[in-house]
Gaussian input, Z-matrix of N, CA and C with variables (Angstrom, degrees):
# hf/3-21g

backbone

0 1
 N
 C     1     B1
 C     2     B2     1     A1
 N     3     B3     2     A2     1     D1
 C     4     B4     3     A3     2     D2
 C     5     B5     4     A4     3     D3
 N     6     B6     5     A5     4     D4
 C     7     B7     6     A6     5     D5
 C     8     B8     7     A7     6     D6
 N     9     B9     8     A8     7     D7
 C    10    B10     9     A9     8     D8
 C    11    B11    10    A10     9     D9
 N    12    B12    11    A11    10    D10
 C    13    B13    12    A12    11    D11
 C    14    B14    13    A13    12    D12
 N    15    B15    14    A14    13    D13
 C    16    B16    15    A15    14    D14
 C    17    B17    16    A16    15    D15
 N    18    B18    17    A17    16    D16
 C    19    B19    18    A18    17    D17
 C    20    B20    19    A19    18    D18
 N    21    B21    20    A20    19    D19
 C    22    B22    21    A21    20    D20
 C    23    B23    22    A22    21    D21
 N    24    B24    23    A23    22    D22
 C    25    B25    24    A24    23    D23
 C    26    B26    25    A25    24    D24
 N    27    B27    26    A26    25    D25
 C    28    B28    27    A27    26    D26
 C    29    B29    28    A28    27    D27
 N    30    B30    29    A29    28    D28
 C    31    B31    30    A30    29    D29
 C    32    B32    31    A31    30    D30
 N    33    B33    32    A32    31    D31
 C    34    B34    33    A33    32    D32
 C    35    B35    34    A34    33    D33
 N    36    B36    35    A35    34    D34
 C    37    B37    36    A36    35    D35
 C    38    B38    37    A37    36    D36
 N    39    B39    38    A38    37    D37
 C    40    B40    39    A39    38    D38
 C    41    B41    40    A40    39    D39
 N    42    B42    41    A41    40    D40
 C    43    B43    42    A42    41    D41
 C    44    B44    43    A43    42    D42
 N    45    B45    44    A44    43    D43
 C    46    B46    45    A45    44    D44
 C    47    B47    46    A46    45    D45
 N    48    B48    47    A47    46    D46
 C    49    B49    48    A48    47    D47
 C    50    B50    49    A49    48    D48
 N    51    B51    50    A50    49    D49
 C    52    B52    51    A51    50    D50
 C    53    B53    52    A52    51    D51
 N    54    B54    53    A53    52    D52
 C    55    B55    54    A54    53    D53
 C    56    B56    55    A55    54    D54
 N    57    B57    56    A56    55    D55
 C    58    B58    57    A57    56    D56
 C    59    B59    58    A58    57    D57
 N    60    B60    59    A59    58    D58
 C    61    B61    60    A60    59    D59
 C    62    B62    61    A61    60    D60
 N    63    B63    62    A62    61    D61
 C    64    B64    63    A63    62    D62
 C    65    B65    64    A64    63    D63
 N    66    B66    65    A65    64    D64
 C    67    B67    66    A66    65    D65
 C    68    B68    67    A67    66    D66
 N    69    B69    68    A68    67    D67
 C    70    B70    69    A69    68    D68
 C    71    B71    70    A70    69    D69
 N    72    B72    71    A71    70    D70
 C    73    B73    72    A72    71    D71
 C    74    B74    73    A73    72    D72
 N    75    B75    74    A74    73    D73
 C    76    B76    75    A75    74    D74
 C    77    B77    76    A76    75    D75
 N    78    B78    77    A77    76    D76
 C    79    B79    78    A78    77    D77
 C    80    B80    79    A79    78    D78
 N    81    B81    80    A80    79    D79
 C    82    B82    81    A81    80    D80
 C    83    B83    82    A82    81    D81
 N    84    B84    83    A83    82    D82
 C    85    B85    84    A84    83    D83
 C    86    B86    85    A85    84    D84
 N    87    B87    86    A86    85    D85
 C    88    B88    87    A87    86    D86
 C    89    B89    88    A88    87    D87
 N    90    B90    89    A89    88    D88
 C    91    B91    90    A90    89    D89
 C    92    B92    91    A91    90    D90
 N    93    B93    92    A92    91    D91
 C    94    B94    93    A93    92    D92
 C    95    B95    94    A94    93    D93
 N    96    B96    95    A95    94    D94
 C    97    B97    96    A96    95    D95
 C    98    B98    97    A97    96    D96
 N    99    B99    98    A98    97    D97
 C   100   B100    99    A99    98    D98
 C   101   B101   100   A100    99    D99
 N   102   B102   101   A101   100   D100
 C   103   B103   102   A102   101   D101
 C   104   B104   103   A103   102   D102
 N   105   B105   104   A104   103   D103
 C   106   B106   105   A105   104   D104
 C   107   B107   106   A106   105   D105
 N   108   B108   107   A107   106   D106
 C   109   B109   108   A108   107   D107
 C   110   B110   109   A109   108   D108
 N   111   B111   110   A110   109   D109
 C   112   B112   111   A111   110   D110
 C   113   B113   112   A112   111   D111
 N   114   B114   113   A113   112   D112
 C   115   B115   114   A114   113   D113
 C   116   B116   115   A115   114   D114
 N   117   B117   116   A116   115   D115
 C   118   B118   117   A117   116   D116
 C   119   B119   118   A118   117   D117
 N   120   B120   119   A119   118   D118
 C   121   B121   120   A120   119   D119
 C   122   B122   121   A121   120   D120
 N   123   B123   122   A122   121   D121
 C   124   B124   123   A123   122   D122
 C   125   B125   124   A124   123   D123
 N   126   B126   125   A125   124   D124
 C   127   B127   126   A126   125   D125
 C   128   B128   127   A127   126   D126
 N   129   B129   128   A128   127   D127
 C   130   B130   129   A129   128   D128
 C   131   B131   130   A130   129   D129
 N   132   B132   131   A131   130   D130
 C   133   B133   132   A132   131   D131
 C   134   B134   133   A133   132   D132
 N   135   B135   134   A134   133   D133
 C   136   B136   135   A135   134   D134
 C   137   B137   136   A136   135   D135
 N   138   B138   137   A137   136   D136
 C   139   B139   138   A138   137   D137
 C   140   B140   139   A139   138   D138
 N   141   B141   140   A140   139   D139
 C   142   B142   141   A141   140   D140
 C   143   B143   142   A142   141   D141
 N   144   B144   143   A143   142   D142
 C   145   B145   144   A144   143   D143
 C   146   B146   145   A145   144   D144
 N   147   B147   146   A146   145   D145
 C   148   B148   147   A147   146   D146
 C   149   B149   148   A148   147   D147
 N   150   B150   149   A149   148   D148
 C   151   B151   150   A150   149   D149
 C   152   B152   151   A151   150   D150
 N   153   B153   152   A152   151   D151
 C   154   B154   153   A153   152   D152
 C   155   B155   154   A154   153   D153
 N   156   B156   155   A155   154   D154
 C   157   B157   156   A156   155   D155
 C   158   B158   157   A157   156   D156
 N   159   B159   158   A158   157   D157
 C   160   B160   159   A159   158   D158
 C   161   B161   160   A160   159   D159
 N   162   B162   161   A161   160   D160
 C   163   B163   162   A162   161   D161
 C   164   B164   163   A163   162   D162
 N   165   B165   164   A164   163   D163
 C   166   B166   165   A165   164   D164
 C   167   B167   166   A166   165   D165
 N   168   B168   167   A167   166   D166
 C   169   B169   168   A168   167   D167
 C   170   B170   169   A169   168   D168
 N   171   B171   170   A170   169   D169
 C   172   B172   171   A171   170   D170
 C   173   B173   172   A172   171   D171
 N   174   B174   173   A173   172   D172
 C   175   B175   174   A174   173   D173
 C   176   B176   175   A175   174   D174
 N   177   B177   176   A176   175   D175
 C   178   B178   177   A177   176   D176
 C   179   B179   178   A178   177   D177
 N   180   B180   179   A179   178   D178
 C   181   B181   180   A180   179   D179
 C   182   B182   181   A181   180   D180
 N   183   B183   182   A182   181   D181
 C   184   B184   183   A183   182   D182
 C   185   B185   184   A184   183   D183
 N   186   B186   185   A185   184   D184
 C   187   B187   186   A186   185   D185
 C   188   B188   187   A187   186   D186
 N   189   B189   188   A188   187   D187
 C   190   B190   189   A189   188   D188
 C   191   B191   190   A190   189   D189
 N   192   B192   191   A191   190   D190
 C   193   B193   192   A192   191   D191
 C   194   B194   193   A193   192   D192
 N   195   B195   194   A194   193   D193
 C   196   B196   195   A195   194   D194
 C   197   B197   196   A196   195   D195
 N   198   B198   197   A197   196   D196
 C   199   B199   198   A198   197   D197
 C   200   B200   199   A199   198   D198
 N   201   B201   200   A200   199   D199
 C   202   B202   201   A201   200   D200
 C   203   B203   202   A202   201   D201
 N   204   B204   203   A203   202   D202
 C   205   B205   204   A204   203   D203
 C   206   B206   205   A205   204   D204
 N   207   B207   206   A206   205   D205
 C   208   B208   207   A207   206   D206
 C   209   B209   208   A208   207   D207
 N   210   B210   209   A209   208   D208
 C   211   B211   210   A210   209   D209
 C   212   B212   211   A211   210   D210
 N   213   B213   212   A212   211   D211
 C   214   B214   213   A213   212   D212
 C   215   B215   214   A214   213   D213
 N   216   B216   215   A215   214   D214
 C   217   B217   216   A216   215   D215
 C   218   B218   217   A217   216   D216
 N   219   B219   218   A218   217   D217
 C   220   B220   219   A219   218   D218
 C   221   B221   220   A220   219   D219
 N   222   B222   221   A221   220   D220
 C   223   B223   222   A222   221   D221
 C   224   B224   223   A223   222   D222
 N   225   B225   224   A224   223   D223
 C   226   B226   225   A225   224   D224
 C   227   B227   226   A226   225   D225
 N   228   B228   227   A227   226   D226
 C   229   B229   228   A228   227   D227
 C   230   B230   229   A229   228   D228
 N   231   B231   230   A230   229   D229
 C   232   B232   231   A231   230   D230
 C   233   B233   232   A232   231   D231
 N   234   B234   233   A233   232   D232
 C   235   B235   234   A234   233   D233
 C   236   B236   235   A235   234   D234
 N   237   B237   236   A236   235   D235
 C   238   B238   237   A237   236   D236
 C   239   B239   238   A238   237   D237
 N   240   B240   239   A239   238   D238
 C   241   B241   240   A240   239   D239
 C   242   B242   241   A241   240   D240
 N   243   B243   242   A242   241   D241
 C   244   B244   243   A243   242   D242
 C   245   B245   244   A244   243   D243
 N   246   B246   245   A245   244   D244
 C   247   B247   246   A246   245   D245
 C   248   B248   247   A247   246   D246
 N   249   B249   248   A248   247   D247
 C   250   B250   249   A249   248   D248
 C   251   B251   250   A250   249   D249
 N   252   B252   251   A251   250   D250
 C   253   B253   252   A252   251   D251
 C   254   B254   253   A253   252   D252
 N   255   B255   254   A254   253   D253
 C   256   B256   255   A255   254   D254
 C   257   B257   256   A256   255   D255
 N   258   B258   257   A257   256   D256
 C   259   B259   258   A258   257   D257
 C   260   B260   259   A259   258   D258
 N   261   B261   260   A260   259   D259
 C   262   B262   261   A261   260   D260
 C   263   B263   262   A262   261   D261
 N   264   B264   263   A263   262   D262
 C   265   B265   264   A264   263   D263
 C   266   B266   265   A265   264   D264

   B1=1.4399
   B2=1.5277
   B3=1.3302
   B4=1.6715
   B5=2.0475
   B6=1.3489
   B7=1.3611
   B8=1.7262
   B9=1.4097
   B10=1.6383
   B11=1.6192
   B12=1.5355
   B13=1.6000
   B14=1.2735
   B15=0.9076
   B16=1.6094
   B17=1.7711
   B18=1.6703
   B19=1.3778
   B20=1.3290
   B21=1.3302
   B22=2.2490
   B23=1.6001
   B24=1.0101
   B25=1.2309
   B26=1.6848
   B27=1.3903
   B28=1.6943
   B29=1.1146
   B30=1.3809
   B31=1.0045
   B32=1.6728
   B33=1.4017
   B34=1.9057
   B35=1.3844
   B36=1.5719
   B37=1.8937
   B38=1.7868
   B39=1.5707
   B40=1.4302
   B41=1.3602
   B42=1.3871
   B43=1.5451
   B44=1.6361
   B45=1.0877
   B46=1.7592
   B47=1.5585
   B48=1.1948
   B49=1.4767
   B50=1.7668
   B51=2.0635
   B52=1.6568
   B53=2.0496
   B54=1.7796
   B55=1.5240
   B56=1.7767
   B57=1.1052
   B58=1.7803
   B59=1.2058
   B60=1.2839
   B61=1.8472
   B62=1.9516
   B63=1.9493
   B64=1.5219
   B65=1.3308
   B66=1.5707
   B67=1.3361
   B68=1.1591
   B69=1.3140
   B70=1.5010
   B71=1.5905
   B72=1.1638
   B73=1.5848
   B74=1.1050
   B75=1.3855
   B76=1.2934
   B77=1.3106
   B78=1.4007
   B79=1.7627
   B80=1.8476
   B81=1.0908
   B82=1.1001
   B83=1.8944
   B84=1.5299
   B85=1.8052
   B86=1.5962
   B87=1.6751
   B88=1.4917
   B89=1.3883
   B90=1.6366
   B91=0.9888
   B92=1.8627
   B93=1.3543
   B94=1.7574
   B95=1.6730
   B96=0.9413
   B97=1.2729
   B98=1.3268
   B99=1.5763
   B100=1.4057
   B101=1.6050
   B102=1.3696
   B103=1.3680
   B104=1.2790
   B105=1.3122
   B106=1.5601
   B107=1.1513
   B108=1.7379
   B109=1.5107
   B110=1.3654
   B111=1.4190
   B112=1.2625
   B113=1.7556
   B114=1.4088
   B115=1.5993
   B116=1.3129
   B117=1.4981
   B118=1.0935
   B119=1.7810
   B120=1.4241
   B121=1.6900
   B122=1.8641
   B123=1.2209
   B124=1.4990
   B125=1.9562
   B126=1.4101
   B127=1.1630
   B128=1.3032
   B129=1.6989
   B130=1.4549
   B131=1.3537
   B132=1.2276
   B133=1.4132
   B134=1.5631
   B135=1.4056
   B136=1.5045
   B137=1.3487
   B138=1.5318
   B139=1.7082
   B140=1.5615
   B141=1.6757
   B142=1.4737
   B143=1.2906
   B144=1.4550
   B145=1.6366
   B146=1.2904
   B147=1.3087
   B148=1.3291
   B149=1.3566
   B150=1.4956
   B151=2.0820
   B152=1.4732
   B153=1.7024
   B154=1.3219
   B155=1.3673
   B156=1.2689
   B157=1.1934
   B158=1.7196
   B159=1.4179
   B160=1.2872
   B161=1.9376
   B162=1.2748
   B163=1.6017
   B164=1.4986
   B165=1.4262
   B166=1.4300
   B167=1.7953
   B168=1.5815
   B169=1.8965
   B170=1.6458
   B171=1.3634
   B172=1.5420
   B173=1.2891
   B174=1.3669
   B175=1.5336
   B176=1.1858
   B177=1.4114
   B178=2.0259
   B179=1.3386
   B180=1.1954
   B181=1.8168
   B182=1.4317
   B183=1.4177
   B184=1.4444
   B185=1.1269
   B186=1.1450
   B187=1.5634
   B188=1.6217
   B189=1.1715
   B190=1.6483
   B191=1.7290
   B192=1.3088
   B193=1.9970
   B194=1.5045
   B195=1.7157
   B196=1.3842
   B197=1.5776
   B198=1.5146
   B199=1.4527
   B200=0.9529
   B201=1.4406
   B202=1.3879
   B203=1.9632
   B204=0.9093
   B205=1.6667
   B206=0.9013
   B207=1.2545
   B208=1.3590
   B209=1.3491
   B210=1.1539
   B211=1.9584
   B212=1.5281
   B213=1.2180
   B214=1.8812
   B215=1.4331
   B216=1.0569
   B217=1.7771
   B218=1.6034
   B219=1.3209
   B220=1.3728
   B221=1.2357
   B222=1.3844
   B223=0.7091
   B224=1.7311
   B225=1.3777
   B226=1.3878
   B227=1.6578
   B228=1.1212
   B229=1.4693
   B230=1.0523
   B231=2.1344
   B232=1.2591
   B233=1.8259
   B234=1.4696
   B235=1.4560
   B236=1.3891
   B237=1.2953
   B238=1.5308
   B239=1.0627
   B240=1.3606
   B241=1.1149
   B242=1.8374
   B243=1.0096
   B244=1.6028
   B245=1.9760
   B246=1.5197
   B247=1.7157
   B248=2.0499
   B249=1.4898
   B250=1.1811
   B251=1.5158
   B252=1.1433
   B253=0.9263
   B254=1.7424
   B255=1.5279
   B256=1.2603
   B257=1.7225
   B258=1.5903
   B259=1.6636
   B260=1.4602
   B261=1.4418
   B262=1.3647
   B263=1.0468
   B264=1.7406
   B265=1.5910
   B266=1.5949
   A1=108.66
   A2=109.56
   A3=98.61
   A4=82.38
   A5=100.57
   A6=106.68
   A7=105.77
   A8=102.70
   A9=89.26
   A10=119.44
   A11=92.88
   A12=99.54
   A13=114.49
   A14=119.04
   A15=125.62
   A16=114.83
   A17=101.59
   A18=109.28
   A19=85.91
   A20=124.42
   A21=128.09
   A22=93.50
   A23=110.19
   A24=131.35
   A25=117.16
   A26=119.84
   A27=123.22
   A28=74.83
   A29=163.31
   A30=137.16
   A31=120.05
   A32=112.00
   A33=97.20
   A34=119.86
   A35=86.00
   A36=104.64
   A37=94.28
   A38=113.18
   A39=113.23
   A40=133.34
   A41=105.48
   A42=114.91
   A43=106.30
   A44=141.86
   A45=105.30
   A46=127.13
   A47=116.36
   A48=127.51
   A49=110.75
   A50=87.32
   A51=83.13
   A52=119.04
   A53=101.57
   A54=105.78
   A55=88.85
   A56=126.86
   A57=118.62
   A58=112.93
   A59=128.95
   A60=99.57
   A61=78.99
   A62=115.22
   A63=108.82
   A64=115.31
   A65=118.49
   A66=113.34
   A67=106.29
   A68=145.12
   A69=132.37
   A70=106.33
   A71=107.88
   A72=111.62
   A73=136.77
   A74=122.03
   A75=131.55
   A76=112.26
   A77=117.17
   A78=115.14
   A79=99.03
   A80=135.98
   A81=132.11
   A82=109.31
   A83=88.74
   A84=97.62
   A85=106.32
   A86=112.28
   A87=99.91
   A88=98.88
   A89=130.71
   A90=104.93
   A91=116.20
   A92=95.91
   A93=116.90
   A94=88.77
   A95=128.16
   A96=123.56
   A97=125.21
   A98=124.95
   A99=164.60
   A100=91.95
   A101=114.37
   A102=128.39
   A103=93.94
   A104=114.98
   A105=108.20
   A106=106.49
   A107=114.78
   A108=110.37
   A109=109.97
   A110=120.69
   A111=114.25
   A112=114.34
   A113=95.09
   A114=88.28
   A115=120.28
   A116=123.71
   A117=119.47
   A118=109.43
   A119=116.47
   A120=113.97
   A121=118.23
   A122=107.09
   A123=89.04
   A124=80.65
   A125=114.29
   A126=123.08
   A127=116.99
   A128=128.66
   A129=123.73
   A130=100.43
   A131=151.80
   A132=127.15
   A133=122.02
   A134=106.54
   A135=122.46
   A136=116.39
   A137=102.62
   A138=106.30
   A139=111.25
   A140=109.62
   A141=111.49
   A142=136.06
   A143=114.05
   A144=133.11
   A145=112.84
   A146=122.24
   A147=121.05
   A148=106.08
   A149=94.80
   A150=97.41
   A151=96.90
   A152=109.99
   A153=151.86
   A154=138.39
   A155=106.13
   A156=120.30
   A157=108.92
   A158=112.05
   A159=123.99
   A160=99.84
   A161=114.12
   A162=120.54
   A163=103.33
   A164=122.48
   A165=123.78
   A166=108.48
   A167=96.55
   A168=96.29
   A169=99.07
   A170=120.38
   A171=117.32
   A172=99.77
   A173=110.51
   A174=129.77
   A175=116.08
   A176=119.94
   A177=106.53
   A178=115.70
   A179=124.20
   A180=137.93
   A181=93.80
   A182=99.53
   A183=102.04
   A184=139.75
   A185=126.97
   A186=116.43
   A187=107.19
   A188=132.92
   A189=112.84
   A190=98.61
   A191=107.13
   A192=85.86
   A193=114.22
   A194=98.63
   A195=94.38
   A196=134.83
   A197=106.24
   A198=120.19
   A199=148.44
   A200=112.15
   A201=137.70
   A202=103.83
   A203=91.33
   A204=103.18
   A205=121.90
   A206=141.49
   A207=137.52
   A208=141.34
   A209=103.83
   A210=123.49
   A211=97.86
   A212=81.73
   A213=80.30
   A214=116.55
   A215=111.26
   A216=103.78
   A217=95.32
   A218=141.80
   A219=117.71
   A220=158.44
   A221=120.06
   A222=120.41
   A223=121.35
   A224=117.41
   A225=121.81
   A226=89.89
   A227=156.44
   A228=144.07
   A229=107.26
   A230=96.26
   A231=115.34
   A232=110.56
   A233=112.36
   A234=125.53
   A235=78.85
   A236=168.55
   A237=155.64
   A238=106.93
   A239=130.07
   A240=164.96
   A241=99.88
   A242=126.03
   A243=166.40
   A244=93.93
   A245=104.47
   A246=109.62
   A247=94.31
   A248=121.54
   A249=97.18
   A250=144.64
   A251=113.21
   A252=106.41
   A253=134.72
   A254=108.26
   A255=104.13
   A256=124.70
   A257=101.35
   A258=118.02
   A259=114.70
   A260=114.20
   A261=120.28
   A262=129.18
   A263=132.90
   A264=128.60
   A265=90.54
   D1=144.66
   D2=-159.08
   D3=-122.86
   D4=160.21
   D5=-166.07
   D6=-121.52
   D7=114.37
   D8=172.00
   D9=-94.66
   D10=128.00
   D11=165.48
   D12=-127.34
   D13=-136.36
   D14=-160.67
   D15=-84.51
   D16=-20.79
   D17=-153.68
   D18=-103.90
   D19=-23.17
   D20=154.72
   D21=-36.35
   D22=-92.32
   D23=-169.37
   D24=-31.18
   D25=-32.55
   D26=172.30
   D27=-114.64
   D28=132.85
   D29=45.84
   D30=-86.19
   D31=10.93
   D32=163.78
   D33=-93.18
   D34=-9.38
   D35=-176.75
   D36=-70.88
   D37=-48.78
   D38=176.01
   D39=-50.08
   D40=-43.31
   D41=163.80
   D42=-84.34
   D43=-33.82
   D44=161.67
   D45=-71.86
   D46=-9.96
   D47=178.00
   D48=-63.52
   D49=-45.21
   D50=-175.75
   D51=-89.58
   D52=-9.13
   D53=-174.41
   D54=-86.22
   D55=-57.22
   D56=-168.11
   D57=-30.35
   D58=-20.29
   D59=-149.71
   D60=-95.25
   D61=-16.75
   D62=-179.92
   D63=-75.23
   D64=-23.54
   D65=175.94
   D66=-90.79
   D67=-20.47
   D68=159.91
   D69=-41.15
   D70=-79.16
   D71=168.36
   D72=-16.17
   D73=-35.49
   D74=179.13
   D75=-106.71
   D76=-30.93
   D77=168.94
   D78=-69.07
   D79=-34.47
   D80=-169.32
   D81=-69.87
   D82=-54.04
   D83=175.41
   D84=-48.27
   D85=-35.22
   D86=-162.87
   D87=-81.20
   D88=-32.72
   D89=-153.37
   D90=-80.02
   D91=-28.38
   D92=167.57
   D93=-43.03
   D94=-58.33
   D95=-171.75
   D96=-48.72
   D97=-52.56
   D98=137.62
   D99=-3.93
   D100=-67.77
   D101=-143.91
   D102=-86.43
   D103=-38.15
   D104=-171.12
   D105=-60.36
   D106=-44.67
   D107=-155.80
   D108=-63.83
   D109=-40.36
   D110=-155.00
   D111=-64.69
   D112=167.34
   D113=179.27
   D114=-90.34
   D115=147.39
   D116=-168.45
   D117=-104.16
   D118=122.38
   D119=-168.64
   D120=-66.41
   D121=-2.87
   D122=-160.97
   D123=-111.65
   D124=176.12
   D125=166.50
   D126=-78.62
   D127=-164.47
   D128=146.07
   D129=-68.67
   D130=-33.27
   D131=-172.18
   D132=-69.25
   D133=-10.99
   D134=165.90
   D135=-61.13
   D136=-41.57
   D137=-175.10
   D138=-55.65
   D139=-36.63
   D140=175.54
   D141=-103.34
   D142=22.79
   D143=171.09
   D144=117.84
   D145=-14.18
   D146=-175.41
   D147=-38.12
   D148=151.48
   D149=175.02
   D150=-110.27
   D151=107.53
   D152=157.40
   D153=-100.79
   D154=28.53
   D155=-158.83
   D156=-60.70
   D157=-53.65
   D158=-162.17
   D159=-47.06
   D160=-46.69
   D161=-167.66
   D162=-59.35
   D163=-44.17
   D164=-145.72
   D165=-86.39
   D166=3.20
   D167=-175.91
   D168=-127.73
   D169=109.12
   D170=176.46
   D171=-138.14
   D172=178.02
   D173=163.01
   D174=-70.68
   D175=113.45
   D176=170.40
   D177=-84.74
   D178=128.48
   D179=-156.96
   D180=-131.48
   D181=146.76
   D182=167.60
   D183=46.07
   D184=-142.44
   D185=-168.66
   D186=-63.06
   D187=-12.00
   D188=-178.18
   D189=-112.43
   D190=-8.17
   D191=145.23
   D192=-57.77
   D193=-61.52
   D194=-176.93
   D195=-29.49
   D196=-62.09
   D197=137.20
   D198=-17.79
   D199=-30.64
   D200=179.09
   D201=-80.39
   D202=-48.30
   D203=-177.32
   D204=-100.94
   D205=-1.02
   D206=114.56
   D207=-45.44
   D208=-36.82
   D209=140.37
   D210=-23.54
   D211=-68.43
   D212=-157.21
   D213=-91.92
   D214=-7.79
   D215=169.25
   D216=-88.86
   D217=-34.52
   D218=137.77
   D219=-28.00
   D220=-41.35
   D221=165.91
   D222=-86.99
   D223=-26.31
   D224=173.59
   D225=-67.84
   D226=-45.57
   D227=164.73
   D228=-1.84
   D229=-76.23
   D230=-143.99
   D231=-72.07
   D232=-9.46
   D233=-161.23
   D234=-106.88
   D235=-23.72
   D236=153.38
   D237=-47.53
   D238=-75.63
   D239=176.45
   D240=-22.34
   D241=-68.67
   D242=-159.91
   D243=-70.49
   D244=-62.20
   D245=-176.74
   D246=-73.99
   D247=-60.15
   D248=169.63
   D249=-43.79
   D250=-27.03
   D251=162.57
   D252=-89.10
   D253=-18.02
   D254=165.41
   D255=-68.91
   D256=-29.90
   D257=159.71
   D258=-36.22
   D259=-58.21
   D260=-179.58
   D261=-94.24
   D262=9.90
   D263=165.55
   D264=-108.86

């Protein structure tokens, strides 16, 4: 016969307390990842004012839409992820 008390009741709080800080980790690794891949529109001469305008506005097609939104359902993860856990420590 199993007895509920108080420590029934937090223990799912216990097991997400101790898996979050691994899925932070890994939503974070992916999204660095995410970010890297995509392509970036301007050149290095963009980084220092150059006027590049024409490169930096296109259509995203295909696989780096895809990319594109995975970005961001990643990163909205990682910002759930991030408020839950400040909720619960």
């Amino acid at each position: 016969m199993r007895a509920f008390g108080a420590y029934d009741k937090m223990a799912p709080m216990g097991f997400l307390q101790g898996v979050l800080p691994y899925v932070q980790i890994v939503l974070s690794v992916l999204l660095i990842g995410a970010i890297v891949l995509q392509r970036t529109g301007a050149s290095l001469g963009g980084a220092f004012g150059a006027d590049n305008f024409s490169s930096g506005f296109h259509t995203r097609r295909g696989l780096e839409k895809t990319l594109f939104y995975v970005t961001i359902t990643i990163s909205v993860l990682f910002v759930l992820s991030a408020l839950i856990n400040l909720l619960i420590s």
